[in-house]
N, C-alpha and C positions, 0 to 999 in steps of 0.2 A: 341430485344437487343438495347438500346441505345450508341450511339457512344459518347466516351469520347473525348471531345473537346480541353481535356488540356494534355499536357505530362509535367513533372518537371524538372528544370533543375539539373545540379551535381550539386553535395555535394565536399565536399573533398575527403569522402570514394567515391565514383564514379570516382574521379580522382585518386586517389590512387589504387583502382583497375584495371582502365588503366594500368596506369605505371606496374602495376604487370602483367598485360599482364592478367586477369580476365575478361577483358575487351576488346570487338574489338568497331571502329572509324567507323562509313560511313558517308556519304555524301546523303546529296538527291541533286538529278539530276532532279528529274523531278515534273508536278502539282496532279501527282493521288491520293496526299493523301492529298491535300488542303482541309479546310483552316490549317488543324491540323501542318502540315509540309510543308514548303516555298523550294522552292530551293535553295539549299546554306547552310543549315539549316544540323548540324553535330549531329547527334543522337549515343549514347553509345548503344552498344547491348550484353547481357549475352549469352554466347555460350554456357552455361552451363545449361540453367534452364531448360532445358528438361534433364535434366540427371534423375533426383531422379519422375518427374511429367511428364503427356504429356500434351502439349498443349491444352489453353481451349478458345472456342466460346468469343470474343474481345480482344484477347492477338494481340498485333502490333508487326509481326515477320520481318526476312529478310530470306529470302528464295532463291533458284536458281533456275531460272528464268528455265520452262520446255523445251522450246522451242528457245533459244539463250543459248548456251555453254559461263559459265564464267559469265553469267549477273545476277547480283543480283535485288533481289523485296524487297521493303519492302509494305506491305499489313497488312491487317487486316485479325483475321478468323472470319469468319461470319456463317461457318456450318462445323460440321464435321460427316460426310459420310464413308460406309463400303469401297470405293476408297480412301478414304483421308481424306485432309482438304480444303476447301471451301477457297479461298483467294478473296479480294475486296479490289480495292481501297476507301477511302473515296467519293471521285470526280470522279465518275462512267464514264464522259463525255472525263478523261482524262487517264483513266484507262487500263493498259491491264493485266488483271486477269483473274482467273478462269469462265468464262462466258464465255474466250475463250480459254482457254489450259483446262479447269476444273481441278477437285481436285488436288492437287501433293500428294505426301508421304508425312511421316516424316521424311523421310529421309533426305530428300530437305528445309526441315527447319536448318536452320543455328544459330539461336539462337531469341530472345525474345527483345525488344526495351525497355529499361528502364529510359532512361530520354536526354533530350536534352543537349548536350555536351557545 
């Protein structure tokens, strides 16, 4: 699987479905998923797109963190497994993923990252 280098930024329907609340805001905090995503760096996430599909092998989610209550991931899936799904950062050096919590649910996915805010 190659890793997609680029995310896109909004549109106006990307802002638009913000304001409708279609839309949730994060922030990255941290370098796990560099060079893809900087700190500082405000990405749109659909909280919905696993409703109708389930998550597939390179989709960039936000997930809750298994092991810290209340803390959000945003990672990549890299496998998914009869446990789960496979989470990775890009920047493995800077990463704290599934190599060390291993797989989470789906349940713990929180929605899907679709373009840079």
């Amino acid at each position: 699987m190659s890793k997609s280098l680029e995310l896109r930024d909004a549109t106006g329907i990307d802002v638009l479905l913000w304001v409708l609340r279609r839309r949730s805001r994060v922030k990255v905090t941290g370098r796990s998923m560099t060079p893809l995503f900087q700190p500082g760096d405000e990405l749109l996430v659909n909280p919905f797109a696993y409703q109708q599909s389930l998550p597939q092998m390179g989709d960039i989610v936000v997930a809750w963190h298994p092991q810290r209550e209340g803390f959000k991931l945003i990672k990549r899936i890299v496998d998914i497994t009869i446990d789960g799904y496979w989470l990775e950062g890009d920047n493995p050096n800077e990463s704290t993923d599934s190599r060390s919590f291993g797989a989470i649910p789906v349940t713990s996915i929180l929605g899907k990252v679709v373009c840079r805010f």
